[in-house]
N, C-alpha and C positions, 0 to 999 in steps of 0.2 A: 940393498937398495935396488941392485936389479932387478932380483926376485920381484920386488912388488909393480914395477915395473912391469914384467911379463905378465902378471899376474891382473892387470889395469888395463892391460893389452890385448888380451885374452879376455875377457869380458866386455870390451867394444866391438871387438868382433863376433861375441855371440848375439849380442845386441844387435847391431848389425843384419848380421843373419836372419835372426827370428823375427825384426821389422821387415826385412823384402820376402820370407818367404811365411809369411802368418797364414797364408790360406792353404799351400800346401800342407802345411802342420795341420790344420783342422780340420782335413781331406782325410787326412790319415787316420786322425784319431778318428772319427767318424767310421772309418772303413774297418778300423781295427773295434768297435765297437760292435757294427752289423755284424762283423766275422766270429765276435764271441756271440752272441746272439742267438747267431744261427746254429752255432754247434751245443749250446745249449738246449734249445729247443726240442733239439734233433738226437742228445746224448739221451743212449740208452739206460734205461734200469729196473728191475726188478722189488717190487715193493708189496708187503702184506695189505691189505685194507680190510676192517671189518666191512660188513654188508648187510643192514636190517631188512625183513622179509615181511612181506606184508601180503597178504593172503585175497582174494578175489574168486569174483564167479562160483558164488556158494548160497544156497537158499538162504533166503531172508530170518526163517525161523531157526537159524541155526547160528550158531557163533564159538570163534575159535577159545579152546579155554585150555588149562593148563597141560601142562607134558607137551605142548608143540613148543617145537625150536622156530626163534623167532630170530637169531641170527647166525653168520656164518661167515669165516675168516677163507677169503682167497690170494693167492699168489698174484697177481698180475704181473706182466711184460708190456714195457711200453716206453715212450716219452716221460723224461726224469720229473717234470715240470706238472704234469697231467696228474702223477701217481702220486704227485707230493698235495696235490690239491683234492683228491677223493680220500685218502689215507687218513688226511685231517678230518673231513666233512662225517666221513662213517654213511654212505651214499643207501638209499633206499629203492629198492625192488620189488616189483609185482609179480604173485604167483598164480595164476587161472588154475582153480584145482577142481572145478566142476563137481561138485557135490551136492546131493541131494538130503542124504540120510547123519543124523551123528554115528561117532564113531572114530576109530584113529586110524592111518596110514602114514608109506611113505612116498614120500615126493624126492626121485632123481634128478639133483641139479646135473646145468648142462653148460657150456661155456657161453651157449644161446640166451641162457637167460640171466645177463648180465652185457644186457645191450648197451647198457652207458660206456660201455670201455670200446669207446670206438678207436680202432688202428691200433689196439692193445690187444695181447693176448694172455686167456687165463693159464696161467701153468699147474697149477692146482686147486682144489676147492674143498674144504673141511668143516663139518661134515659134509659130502658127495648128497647121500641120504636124509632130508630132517624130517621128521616124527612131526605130523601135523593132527591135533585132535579135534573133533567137532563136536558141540554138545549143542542140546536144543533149547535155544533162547525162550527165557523167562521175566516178562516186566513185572514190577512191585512199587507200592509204595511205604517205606519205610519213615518210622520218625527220626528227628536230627535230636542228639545230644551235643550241647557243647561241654568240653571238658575244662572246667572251669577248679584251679590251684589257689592254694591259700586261703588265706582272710582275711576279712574286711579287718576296719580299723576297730578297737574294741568298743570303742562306743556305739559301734553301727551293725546291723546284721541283713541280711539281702535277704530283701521284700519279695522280689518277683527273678528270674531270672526267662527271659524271650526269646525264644529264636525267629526268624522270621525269613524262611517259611517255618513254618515246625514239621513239615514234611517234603520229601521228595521222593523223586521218581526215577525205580536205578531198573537198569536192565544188563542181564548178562549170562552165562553158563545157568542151568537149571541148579543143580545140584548144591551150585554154589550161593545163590540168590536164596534157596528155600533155607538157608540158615542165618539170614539174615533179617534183623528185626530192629534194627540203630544205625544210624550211620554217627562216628564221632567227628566233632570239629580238632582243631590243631589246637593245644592247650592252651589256656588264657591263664594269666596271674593276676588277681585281685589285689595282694597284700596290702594293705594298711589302707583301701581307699578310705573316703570319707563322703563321695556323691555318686551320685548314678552317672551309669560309664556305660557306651556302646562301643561297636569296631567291628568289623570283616573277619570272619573267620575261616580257613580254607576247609573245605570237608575231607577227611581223610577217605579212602574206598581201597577196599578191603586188598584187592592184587590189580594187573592194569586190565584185567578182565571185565570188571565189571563197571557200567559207565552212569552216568548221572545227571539229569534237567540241570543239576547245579552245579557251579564251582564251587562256590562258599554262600553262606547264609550268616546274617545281621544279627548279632547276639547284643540285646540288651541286660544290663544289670542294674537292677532298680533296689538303692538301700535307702535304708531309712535308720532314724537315731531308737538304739534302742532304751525300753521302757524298763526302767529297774526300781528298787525295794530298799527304803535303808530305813533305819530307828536312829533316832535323834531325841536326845534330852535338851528338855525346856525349863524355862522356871512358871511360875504363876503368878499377873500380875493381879494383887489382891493387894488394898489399903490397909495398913498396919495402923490400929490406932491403939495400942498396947492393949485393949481389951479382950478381943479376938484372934485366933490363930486358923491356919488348918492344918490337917491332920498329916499333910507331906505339903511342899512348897514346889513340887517337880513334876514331874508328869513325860512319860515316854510317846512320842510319836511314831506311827511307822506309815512313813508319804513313801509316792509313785511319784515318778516323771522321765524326761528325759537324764539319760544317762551324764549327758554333759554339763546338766545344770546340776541335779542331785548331787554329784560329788563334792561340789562348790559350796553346799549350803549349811549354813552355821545356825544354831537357835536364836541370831539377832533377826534372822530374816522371819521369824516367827512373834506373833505376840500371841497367849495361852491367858485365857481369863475364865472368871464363874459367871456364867448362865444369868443369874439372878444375883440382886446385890444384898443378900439376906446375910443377915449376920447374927445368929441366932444358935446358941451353942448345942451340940447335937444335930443341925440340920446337914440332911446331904444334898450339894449342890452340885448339876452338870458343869466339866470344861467344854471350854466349847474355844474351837479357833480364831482369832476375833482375824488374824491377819496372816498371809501366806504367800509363798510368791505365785506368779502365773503360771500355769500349766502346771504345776505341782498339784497330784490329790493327797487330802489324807487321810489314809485307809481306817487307821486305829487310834485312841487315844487310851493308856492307861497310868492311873486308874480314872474310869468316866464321871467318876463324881468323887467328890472332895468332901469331908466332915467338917463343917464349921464348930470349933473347939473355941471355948475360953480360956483367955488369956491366966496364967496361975503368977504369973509375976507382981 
């Protein structure tokens, strides 16, 4: 019982306390805040950053193309705070190489030219030396392929395929351009469409050497239903008056049309009759289609005439 006591006693006096003295408390922490602050700010460290290189001050007709190093891993010294924020970025640099003619050299970095590290010091730079090559720029107009996967749905096959532009305009290293005769888009997958489908497609280019009027270009894909071939048996419709017969009651069809209907069609959707309504034993008469569905042709009828035979019953 004392114990809680003390303990109830002890808690009015920290209350107490931290009501008459709440601003000294928040003076302090404040101070003790500015104080880590500042020593962070101000703590030293050593940190790797990569460094992309980017090239200047070089004739127009010329442009940088493969085997030059285009980046380069330095040590810095500095502000903890500083090195942690370009370390992340991957920070880019100009290099004035005054060049006239293609060709490759090298270029001595210097701790000077990596201005951005201000009140930092570089302690190292790998490679010192980078290989920079120059080739002499070459413009071209090339056609666009889109590189178009799968197939369509099987009753449809692709009418037209558009790109739009169907060309562009890439410029880059000589050597590298004069091999170039397509540029391909990023693959599309058609699988099982059923209507015509457009979309954006990014142009792929070939290394980052070489550049392009475009980023991507408009690929249509125009299908349409396709047109197939089947044979189908029919009967003949001919009046039996037990006098007359003919010589088969049947007759093969071979129609066109759309793939999605063709498959669907049964000999009711047909009516097959004789030409003439001669009934005379010996005679040969045309079949002829008296009724067929729409957009259905029919190509062939066998046999095209029929023997009217008499009846022996």
């Amino acid at each position: 019982m004392a114990f809680l006591y003390s303990l109830e006693k002890i808690k009015r006096k920290t209350a107490e306390f931290l009501n008459k003295n709440i601003g000294v408390i928040i003076t302090c922490l404040f101070l003790a805040f500015i104080t880590w602050s500042i020593v962070a700010v101000n703590e030293e460290a050593e940190y790797t950053i990569n460094v992309n290189l980017r090239f200047v001050d070089y004739s127009p007709n010329l442009v940088v193309t493969q085997g030059t190093i285009k980046q380069v891993r330095i040590n810095a010294k500095g502000p903890l705070y500083i090195l942690k924020k370009y370390s992340a970025q991957s920070p880019e640099i100009e290099l004035n190489i005054n060049r006239n003619k293609p060709g490759s050299f090298l270029y001595k970095l210097s701790a000077d030219d990596f201005g951005f590290l201000e009140n930092m010091s570089v302690q190292e730079i790998n490679p010192q030396e980078v290989k920079i090559v120059l080739a002499k720029k070459l413009k071209k107009t090339v056609a666009v392929k889109s590189d178009i996967k799968g197939d369509v749905n099987e009753d449809y096959e692709i009418e037209s395929i558009v790109n739009i532009p169907s060309k562009v305009y890439i410029e880059g290293p000589e050597n590298i351009i004069n091999k170039i005769e397509e540029l391909k888009t990023l693959s599309l997958s058609i699988e099982g469409i059923k209507s015509n489908f457009e979309t954006n497609l990014k142009l792929l280019l070939p290394n980052e050497f070489i550049m392009s009027d475009k980023d991507e270009v408009r690929v249509i894909i125009n299908v349409k239903e396709r047109i197939i071939n089947r044979f189908i048996q029919d009967y003949i419709e001919f009046e039996d008056d037990n006098l007359y017969k003919l010589s088969t009651d049947t007759v093969e069809l071979q129609i066109e049309g759309p793939s999605t209907i063709i498959k669907e069609l049964t000999n009711d959707d047909f009516i097959i009759s004789l030409q003439d309504d001669i009934k005379k034993p010996g005679t040969l008469v045309s079949v002829i289609v008296k009724k067929s569905p729409e957009n259905i042709k029919v190509l062939s009828i066998k046999p095209e005439k029929i023997r009217i035979m008499k009846n022996q019953r």
